[in-house]
N, C-alpha and C positions, 0 to 999 in steps of 0.2 A: 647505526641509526642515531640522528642528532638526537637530545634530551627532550627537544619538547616534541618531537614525533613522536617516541615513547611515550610522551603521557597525554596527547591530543589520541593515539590508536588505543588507549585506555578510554578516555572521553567518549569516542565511537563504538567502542565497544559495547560500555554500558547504555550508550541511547538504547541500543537493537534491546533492551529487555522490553520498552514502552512498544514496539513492534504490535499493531492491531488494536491499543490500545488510545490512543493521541490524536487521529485524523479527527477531523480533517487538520490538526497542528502537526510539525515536522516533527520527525523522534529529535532528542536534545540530549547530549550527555553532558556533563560539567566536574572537573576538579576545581580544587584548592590545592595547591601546593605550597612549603614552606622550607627554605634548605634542602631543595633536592625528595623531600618525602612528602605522599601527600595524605594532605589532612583532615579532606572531606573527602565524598563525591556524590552527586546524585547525580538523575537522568528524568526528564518529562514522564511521569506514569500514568496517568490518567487525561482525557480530554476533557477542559474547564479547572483542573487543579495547579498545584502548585509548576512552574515551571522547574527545569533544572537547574539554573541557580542559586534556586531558594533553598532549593533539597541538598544542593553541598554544600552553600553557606551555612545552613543549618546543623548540619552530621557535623561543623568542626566544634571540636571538645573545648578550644581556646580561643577565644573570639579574637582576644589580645594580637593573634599570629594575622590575624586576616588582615594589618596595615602592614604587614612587611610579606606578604603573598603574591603569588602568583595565579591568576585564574584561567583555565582554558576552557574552551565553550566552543560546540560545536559550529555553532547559528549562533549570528550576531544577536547582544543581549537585545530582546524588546524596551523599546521607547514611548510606547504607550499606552493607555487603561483599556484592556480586553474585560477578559474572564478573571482576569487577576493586572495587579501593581506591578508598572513597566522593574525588569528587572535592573535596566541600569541605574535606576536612582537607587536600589538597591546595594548595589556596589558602589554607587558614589560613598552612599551613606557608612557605607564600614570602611571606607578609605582603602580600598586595595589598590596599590599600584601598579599593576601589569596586568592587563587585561589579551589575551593572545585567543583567535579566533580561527576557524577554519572556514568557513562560508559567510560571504554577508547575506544576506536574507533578503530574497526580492521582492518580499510582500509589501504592497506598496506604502502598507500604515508603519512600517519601519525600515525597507532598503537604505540603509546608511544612517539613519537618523540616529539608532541606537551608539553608533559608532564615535560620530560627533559629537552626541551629548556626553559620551567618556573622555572625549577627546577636550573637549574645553572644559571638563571638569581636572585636566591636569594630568589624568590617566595616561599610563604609556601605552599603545596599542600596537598588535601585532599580525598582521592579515594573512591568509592563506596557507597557514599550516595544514599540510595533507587535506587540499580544500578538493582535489579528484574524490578519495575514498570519501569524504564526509556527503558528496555530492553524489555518489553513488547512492551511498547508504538511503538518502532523504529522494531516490528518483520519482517515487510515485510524489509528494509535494513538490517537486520544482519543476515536472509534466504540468499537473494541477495547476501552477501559479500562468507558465508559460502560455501553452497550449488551450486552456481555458475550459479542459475536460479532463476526465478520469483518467489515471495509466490505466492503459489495456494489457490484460493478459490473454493471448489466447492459449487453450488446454486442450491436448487430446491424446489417445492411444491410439497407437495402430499397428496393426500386424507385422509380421517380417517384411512378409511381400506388400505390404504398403495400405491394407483394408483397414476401415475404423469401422463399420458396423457389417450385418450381414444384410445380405441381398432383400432378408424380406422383412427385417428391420427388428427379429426376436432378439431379443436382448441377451449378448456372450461378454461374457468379461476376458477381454484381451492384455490388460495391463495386471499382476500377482496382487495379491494381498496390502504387501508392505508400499506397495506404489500407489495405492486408492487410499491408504491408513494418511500416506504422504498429501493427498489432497485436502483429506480433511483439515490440515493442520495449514494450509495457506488460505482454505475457506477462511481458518479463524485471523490470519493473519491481511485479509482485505476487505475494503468495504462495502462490495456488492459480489454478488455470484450473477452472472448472465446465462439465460438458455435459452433459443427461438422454441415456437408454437409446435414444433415437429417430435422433435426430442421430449420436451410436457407430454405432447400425446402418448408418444408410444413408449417412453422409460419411466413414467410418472414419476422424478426426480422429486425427493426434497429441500434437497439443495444446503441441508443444514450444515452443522458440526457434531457430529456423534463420534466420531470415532478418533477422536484424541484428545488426549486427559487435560490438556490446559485449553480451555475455553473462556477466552476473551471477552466474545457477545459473539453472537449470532448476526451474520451479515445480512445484508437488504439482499430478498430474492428478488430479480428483474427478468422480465420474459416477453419477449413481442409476440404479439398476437395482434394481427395487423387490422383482423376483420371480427374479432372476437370469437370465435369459433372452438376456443377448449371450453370444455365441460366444468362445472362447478367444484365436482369431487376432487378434483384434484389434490396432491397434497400441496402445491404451488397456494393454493387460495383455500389453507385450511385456517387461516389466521396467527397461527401461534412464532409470528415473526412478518416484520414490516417485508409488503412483496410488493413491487410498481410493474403494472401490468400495460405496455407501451402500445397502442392502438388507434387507429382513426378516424376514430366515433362517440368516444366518450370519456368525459371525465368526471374523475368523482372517488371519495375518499368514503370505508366505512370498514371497522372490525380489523384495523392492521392493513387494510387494502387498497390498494391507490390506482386507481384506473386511469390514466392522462393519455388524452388523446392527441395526436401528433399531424403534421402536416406531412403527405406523402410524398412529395415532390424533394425533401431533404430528411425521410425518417432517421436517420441514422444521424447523423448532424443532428438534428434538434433532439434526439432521444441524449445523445450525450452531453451537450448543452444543458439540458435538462436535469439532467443526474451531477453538473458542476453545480447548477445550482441550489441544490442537495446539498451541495459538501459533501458529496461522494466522491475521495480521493483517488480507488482504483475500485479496476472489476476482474474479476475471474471470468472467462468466459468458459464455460463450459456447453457447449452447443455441436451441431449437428454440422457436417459436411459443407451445406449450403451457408449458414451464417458464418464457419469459419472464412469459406471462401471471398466470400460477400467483403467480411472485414478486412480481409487482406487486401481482396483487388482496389477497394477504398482508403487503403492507408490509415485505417482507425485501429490499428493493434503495437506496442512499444515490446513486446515481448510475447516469444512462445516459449513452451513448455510440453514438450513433448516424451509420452513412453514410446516407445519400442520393443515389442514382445520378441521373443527369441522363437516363438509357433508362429506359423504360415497359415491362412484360411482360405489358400484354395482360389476363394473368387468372393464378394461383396461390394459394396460404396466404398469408393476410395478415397483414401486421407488429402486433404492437402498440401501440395509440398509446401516444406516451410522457407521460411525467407530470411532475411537478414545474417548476420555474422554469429558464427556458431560460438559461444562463450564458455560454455561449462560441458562436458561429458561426464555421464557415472555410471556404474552399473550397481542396480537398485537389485540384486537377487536375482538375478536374471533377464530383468527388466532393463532398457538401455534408457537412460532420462538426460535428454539432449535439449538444449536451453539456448537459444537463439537471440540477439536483441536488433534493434532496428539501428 
């Protein structure tokens, strides 16, 4: 592997720790390197803080090294005043001379600009080092930037023989232990959790993050209910986390609660329109046969995620098949967790 591939799959490595953390900003990982060793490194941690940049230009112990330096960066540096100070006049300002990057950044307040503002500052610039993996890494932000709406996840388990719930809808857990521990821990890693009206009713879902130890925040619960028709008790609309409750008849905000009514002629289009302009980066879908299906046959899903139980149930509601090019296989304890992308 050439040298700066080595330290640009460094660079992306450490973004993935800002993971759940950053949306709606792309994870960012960033070196300093000097003779071969490097000298900083940060990564984007938080949404509204410092970028990554600033975080490895900061960590180096000798400032003196940063004009005879090398810097790699995920995502082209920013070029203008956000939540913080564009980072390339940052790097103007310490005189780094080699600026080498993996993605430009299509966001339109900086696609290229940050680029050229290093570039006429005299900076030697280096474009598309391992720009696939960095583009991987960041796919729910350059879905977001593109497409105009959330990455979609769809999530489900289902039997051997092919069932996701039973016939008369009482609640069996089909996917083990260590496969439902697994969900909590992408809850905490996306920024909405989705369930239709059907599923609220009869699983009375929280939708939270309990059950694994590094908790990020707690994502926006989102749930259609088309005619208003679920009950109040629910824990969906207990308040203790922002829930957007997507419906035909009314809008209205109170106690963590967001009721936005929708046009029924495109609900689905305008519900995730709606959630882009949010800044709701992705969503977990966690829902019922009919919404999976619905999302599929609509082409609003960029990903499944599917268990597979090694028990057979006989006869119930059947899963839907999944689509797209199958990516990942594992076996989770028993559990087959098969990962598809569009």
């Amino acid at each position: 592997m050439h040298t700066d591939e080595i330290f640009m799959r460094r660079a992306i490595e450490i973004a993935q720790l800002g993971r759940g953390s950053v949306s709606p900003n792309p994870m960012v990982g960033c070196l300093i390197v000097h003779g071969g060793v490097i000298i900083g490194e940060g990564y984007h941690q938080c949404y509204g803080q410092a970028h990554a940049e600033v975080n490895a230009i900061n960590a180096v112990a000798n400032p003196e090294l940063l004009s005879r330096a090398t810097l790699y960066v995920t995502l082209e540096p920013c070029s203008h005043f956000g939540k913080t100070p564009p980072c390339a006049d940052l790097i103007i300002r310490h005189r780094i001379p080699k600026v080498i990057v993996a993605n430009v950044d299509i966001n339109p307040l900086v696609s290229g600009n940050g680029i050229r503002k290093l570039q006429e500052a005299g900076i030697e610039m280096q474009i598309g080092v391992m720009e696939r993996e960095a583009a991987e890494m960041n796919r729910r932000f350059f879905t977001f930037m593109r497409k105009k709406r959330p990455y979609i996840i769809l999530k489900w388990a289902e039997s051997a023989d092919g069932f996701m719930a039973s016939a008369d809808r009482r609640q069996v857990w089909i996917s083990n232990r260590f496969s439902r521990q697994l969900v909590h821990k992408w809850r905490s890693e996306e920024d909405a959790v989705l369930t239709g009206s059907g599923t609220a009713l009869h699983d009375n879902p929280r939708l939270n993050v309990r059950d694994f130890p590094l908790i990020r925040r707690q994502p926006y619960r989102v749930v259609i209910d088309r005619r208003l028709q679920l009950p109040d008790g629910l824990h969906l609309f207990d308040g203790t986390q922002p829930t957007i409750c997507y419906n035909l008849y009314r809008s209205e905000e109170q106690n963590n609660l967001i009721w936005q009514q929708l046009p029924a002629g495109n609900f689905l289009g305008a519900m995730f329109a709606d959630l882009y302009q949010r800044k709701i980066q992705s969503v977990l879908v966690e829902g019922g046969p009919q919404l999976l299906q619905t999302l599929l046959l609509t082409g609003f899903w960029d990903e499944i995620r599917l268990f597979r139980s090694a028990h057979s149930m006989g006869e119930g509601i059947a899963a839907p098949r999944p689509q797209g090019k199958l990516i990942h296989q594992e076996d989770l304890l028993g559990d087959e967790l098969l990962i598809f992308r569009r």
